[in-house]
Backbone as ProteinMPNN parsed JSONL, in Angstrom:
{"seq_chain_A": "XXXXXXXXXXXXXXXXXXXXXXXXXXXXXXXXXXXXXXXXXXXXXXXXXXXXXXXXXXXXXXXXXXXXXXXXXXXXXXXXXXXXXXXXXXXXXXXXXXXXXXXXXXXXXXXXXXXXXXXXXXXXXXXXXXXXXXXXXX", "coords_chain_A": {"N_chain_A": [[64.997, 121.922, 71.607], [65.077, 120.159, 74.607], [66.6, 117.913, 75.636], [67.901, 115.11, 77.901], [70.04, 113.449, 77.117], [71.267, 115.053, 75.108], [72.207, 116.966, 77.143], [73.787, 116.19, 78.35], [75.971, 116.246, 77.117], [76.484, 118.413, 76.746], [77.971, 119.239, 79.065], [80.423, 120.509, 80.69], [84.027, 119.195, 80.194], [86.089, 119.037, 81.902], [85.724, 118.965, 84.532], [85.431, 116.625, 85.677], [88.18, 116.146, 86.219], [91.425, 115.457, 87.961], [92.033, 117.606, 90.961], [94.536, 119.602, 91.423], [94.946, 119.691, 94.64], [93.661, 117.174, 95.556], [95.699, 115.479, 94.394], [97.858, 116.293, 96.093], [96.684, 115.286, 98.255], [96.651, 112.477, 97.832], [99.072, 111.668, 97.62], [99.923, 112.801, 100.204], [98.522, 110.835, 102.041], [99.461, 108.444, 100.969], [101.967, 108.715, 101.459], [102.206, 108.716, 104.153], [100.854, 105.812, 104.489], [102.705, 104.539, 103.916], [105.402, 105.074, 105.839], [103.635, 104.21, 108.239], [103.983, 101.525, 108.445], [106.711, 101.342, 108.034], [107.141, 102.156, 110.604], [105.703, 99.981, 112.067], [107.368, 97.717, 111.076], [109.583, 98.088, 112.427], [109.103, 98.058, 114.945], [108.421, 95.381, 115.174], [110.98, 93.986, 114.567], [112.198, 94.918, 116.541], [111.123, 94.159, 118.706], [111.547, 90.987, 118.307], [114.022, 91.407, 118.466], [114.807, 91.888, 121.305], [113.872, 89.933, 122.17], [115.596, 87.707, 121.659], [115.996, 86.769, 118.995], [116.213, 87.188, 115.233], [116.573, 89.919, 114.214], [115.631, 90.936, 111.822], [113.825, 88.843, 110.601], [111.252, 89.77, 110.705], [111.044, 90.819, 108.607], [110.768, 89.256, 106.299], [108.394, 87.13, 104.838], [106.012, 84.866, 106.269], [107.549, 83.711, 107.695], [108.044, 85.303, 109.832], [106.167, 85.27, 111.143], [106.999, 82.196, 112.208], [108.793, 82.862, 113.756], [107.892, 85.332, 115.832], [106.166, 82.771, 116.907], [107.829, 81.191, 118.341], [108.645, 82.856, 119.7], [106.573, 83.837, 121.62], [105.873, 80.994, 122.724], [104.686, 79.112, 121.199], [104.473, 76.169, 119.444], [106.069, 75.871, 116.017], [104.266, 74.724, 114.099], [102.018, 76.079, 114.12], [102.123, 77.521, 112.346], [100.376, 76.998, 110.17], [97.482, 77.122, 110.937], [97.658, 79.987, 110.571], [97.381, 80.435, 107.996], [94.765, 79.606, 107.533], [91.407, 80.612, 106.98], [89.107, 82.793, 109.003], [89.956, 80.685, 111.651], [92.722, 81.923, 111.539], [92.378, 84.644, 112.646], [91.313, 83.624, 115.962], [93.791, 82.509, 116.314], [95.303, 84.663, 115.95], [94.623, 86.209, 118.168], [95.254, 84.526, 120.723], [98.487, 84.99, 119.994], [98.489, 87.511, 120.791], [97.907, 87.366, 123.083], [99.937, 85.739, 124.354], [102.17, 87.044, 123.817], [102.046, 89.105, 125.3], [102.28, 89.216, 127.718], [104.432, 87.654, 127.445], [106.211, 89.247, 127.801], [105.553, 90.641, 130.412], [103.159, 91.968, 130.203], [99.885, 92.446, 130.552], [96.245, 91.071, 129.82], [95.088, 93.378, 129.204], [96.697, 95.113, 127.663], [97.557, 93.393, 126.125], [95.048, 93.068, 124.824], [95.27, 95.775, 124.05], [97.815, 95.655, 121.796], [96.273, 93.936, 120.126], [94.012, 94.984, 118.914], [94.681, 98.285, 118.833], [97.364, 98.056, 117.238], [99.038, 99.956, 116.004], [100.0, 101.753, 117.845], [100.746, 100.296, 120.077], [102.027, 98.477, 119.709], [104.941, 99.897, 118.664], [105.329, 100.823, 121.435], [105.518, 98.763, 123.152], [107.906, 97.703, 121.797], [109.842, 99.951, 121.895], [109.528, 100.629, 124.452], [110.112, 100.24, 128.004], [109.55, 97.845, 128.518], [110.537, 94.277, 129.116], [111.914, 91.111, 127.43], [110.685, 88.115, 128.71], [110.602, 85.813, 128.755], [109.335, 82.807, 126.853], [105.659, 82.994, 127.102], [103.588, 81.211, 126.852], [104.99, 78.577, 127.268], [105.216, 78.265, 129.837]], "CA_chain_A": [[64.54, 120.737, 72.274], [65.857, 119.973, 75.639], [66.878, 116.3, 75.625], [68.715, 115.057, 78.728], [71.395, 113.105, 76.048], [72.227, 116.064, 75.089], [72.438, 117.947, 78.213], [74.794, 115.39, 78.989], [77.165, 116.246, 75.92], [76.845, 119.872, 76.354], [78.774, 119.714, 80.351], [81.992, 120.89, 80.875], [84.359, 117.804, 80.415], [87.054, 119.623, 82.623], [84.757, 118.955, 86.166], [86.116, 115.338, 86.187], [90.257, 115.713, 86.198], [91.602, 115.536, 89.207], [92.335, 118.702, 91.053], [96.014, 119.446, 92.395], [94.527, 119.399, 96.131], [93.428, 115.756, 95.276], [96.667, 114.774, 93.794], [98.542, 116.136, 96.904], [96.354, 114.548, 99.482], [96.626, 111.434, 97.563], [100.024, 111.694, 97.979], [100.3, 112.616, 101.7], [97.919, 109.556, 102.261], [100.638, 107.3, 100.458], [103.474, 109.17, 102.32], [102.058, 108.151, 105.728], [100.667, 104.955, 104.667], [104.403, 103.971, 103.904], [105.326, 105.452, 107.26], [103.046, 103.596, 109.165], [104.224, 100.423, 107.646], [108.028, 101.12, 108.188], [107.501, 102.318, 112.024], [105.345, 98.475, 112.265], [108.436, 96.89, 111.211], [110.873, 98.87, 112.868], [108.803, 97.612, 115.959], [108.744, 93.869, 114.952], [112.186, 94.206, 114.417], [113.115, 95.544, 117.562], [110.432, 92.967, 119.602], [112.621, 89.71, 117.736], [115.763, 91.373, 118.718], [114.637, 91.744, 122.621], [113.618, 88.586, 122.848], [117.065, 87.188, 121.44], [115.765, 86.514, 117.939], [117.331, 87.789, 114.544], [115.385, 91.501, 113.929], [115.568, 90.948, 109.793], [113.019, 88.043, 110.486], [110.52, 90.813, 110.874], [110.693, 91.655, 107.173], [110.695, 88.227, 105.896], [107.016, 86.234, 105.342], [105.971, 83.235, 107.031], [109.293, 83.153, 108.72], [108.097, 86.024, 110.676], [104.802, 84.201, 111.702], [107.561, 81.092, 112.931], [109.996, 83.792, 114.696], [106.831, 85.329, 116.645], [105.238, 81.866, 117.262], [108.851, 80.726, 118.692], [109.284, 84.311, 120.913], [105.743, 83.306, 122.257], [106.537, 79.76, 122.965], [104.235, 78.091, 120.525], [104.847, 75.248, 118.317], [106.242, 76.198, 114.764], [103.629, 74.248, 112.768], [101.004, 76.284, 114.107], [101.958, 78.797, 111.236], [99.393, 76.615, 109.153], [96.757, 77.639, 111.708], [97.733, 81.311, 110.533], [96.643, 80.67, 106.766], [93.422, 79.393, 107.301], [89.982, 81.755, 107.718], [88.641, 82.655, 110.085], [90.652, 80.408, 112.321], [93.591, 83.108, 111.833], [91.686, 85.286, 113.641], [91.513, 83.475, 116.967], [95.098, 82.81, 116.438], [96.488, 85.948, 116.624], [94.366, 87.02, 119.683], [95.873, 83.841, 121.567], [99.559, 84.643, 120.235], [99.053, 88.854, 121.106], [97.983, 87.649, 125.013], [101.319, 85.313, 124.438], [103.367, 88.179, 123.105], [101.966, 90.548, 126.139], [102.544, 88.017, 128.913], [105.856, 87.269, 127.351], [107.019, 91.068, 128.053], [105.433, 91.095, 131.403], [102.423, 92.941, 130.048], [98.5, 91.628, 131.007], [95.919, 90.953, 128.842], [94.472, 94.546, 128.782], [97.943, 95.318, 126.947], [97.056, 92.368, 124.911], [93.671, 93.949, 124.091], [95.604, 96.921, 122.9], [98.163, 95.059, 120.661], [95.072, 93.327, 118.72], [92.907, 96.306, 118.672], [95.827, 99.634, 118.251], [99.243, 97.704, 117.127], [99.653, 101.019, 116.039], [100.232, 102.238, 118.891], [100.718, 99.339, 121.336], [103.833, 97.047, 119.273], [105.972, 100.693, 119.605], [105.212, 101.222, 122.893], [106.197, 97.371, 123.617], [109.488, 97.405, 121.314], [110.895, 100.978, 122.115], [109.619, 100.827, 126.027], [111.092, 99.952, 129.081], [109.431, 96.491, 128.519], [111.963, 93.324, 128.333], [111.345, 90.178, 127.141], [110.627, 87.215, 130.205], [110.635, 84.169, 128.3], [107.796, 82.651, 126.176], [104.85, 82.671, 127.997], [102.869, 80.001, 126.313], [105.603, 77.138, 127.661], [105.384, 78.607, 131.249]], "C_chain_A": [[65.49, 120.438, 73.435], [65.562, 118.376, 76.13], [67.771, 116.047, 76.918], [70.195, 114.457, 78.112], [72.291, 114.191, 75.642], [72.419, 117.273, 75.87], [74.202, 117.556, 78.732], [76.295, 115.721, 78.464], [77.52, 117.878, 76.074], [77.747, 120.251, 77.789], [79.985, 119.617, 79.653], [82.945, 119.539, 80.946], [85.526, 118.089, 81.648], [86.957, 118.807, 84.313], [85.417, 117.577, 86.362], [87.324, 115.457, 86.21], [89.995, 115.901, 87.267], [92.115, 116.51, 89.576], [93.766, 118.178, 91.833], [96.194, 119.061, 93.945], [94.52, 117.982, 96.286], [94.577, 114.831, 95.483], [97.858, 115.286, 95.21], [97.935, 115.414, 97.911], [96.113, 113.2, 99.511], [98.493, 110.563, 97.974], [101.112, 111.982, 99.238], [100.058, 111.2, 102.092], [99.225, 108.155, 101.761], [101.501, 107.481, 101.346], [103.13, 108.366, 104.049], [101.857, 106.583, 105.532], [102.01, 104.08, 104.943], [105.055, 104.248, 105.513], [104.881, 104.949, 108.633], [103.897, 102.154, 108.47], [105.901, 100.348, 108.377], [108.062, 101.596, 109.851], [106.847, 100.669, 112.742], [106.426, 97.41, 112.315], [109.293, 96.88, 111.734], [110.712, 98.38, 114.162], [108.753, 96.199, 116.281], [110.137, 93.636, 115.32], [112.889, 93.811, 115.72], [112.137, 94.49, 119.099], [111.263, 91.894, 119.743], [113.833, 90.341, 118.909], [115.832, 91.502, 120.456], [114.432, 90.571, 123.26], [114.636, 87.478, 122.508], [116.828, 86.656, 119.977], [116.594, 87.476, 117.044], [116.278, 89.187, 113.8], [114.986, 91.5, 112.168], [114.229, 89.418, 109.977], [111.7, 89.124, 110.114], [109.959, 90.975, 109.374], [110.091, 89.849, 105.84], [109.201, 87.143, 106.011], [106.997, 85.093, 105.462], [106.822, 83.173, 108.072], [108.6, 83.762, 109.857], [106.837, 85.218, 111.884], [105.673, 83.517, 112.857], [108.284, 81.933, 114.021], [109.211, 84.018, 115.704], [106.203, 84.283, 117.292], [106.57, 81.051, 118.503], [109.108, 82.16, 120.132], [108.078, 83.829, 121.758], [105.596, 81.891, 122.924], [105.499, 78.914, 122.392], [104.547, 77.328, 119.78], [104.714, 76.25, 116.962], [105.161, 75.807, 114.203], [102.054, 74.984, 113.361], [100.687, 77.834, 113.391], [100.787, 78.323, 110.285], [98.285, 77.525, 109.322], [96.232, 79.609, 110.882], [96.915, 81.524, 109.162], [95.597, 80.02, 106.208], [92.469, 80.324, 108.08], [89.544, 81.967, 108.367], [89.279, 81.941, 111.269], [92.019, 81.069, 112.326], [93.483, 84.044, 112.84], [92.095, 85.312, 115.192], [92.74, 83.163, 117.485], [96.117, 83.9, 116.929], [96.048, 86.446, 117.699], [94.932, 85.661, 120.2], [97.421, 84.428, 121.499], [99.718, 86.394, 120.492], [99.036, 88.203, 122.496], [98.981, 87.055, 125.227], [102.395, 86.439, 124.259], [103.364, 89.178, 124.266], [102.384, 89.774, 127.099], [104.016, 87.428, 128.923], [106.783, 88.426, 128.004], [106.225, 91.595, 129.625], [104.129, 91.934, 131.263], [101.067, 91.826, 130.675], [97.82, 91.692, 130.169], [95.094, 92.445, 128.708], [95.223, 95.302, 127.93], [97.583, 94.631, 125.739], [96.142, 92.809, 123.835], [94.336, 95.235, 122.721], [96.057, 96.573, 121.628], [97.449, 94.614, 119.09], [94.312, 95.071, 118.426], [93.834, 97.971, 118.102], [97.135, 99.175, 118.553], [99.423, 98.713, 116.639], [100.568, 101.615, 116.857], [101.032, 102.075, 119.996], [101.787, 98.493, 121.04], [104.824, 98.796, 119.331], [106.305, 100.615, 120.04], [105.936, 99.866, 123.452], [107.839, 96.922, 123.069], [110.099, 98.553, 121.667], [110.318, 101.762, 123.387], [110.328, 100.401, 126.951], [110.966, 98.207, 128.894], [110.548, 95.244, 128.227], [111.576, 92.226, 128.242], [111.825, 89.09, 128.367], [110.506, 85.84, 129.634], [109.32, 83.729, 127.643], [107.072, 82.172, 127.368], [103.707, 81.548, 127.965], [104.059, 78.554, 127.118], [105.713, 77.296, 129.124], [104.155, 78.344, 132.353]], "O_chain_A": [[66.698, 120.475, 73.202], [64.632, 117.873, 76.76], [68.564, 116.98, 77.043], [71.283, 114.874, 78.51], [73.513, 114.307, 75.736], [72.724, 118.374, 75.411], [75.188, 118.151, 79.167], [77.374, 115.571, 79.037], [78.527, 118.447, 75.651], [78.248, 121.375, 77.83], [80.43, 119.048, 78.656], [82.603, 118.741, 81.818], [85.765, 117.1, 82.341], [87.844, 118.281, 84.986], [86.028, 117.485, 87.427], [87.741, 114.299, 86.234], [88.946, 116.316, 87.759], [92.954, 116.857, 88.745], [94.08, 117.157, 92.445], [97.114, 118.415, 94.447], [95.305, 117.488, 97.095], [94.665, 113.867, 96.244], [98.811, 114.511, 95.304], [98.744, 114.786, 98.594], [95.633, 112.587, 100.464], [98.862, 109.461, 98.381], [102.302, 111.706, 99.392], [100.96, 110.427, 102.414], [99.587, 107.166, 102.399], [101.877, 106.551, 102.06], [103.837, 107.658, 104.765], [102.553, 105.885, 106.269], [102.272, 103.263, 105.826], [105.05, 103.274, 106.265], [105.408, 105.115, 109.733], [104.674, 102.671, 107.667], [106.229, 99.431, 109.129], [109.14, 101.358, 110.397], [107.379, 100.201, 113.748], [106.528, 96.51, 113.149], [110.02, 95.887, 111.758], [111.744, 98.16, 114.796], [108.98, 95.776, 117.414], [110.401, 93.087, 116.39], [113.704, 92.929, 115.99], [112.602, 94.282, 120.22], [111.764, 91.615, 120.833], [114.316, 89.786, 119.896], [116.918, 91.213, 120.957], [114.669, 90.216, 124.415], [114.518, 86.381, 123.054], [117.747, 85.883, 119.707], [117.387, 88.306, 117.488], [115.398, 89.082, 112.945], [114.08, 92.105, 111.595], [113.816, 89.183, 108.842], [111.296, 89.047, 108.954], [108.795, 91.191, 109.034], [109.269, 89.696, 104.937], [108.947, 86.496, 107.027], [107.756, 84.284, 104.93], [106.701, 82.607, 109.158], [108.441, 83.067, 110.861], [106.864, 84.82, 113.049], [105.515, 83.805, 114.043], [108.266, 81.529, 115.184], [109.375, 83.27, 116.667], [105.596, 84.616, 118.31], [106.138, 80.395, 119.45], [109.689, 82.106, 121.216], [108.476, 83.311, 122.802], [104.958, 81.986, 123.972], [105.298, 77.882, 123.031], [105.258, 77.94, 118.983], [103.822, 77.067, 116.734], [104.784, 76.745, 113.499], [101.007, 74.426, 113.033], [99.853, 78.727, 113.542], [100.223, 79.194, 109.622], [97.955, 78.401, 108.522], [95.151, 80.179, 110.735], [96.055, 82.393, 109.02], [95.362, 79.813, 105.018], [92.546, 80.715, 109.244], [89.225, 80.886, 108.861], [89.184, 82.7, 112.233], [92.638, 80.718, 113.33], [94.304, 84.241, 113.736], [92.747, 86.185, 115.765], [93.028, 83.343, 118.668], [97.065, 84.03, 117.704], [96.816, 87.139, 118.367], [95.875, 85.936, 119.458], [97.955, 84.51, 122.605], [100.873, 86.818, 120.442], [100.042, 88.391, 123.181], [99.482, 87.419, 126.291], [103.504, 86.355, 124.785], [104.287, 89.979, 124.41], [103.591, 90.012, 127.052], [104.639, 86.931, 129.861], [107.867, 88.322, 128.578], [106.294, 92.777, 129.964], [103.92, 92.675, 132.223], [101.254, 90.697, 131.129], [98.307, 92.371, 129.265], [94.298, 92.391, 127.77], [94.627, 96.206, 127.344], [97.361, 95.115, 124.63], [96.257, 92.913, 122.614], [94.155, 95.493, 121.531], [95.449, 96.807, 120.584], [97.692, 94.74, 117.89], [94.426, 95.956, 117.578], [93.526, 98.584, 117.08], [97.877, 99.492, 119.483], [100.653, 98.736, 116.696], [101.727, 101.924, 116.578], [101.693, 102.867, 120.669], [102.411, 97.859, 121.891], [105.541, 98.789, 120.332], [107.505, 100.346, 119.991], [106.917, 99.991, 124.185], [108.662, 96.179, 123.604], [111.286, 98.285, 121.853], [110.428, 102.976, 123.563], [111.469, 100.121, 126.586], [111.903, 97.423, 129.051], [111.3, 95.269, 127.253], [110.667, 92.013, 129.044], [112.939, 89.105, 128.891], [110.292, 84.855, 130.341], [108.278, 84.318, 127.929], [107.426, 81.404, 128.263], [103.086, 81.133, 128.943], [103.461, 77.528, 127.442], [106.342, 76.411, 129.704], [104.315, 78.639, 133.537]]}, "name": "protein", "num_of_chains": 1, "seq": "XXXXXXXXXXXXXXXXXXXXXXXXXXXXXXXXXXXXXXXXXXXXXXXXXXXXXXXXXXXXXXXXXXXXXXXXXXXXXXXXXXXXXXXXXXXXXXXXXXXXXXXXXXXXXXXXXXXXXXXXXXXXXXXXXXXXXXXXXX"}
C-alpha cells in the first residue's frame, strides 16, 4: 500500500542536517557582519574626534545620538525625536544633510550617508574632509 504517511517515514532523515558548506558560509556571513559593524564605529569614532568631540561616545547609546546631534548643531533634547516612529526617520535625513554640510559636503553626499553609510561615513571620517562647525546653528 502506498500511503503518503508512510512515504514520509520511509525518507532519509540525514537530507535535513546542515551541510559543512552551510556551516562555513554561515560563519563567513557572521565574520563580515561583525566587520561591517566595527569599520561603522571606527568611522563614528573618528567623525566625533574631527569635530572635537570624545571618539568613545561613538560606542556608547543615546549618548551617541546627543554627541552627533551636538557635532550637527542641534538641540540635545531632540534625541526624544530619535525614539519615536516613523518620526525617526525624517530625523536622521535632516541630521545626515547637517552632518554633510557640517564637513563641507552637499546634500548629494548627504543622500549617500542615508542611503550607503557603508560606504559614505568612511569616506567622510578617514578622508580629506574636516569638520567646519555645526551647520544647523549657521
Amino acid at each position: 500500500m502506498n500511503h503518503p504517511f508512510l512515504n514520509l517515514l520511509a525518507q532519509d532523515s540525514y537530507q535535513d542536517a546542515p551541510s559543512a558548506g552551510g556551516m562555513i558560509g554561515g560563519l563567513l556571513g557572521l565574520v563580515l557582519y561583525f566587520g561591517i559593524i566595527i569599520l561603522l564605529i571606527a568611522a563614528m569614532w573618528k567623525i566625533f574626534t574631527k569635530a572635537g568631540k570624545p571618539g568613545w561616545a561613538a560606542i556608547v547609546p543615546i549618548y551617541n545620538i546627543i554627541v552627533l546631534l551636538e557635532v550637527v548643531g542641534r538641540p540635545a533634547w531632540w534625541v526624544i525625536l530619535f525614539l519615536i516612529p516613523f518620526v525617526n526617520v525624517i530625523m536622521a535625513f535632516i541630521v545626515m544633510v547637517d552632518l554633510a554640510k557640517s564637513f563641507g559636503k552637499d546634500v548629494a553626499y548627504a543622500l549617500g550617508l542615508i542611503f550607503l553609510g557603508i560606504i559614505f561615513f568612511p569616506m567622510l571620517a578617514f578622508g580629506s574632509a574636516t569638520y567646519r562647525g555645526p551647520a544647523a546653528s549657521a
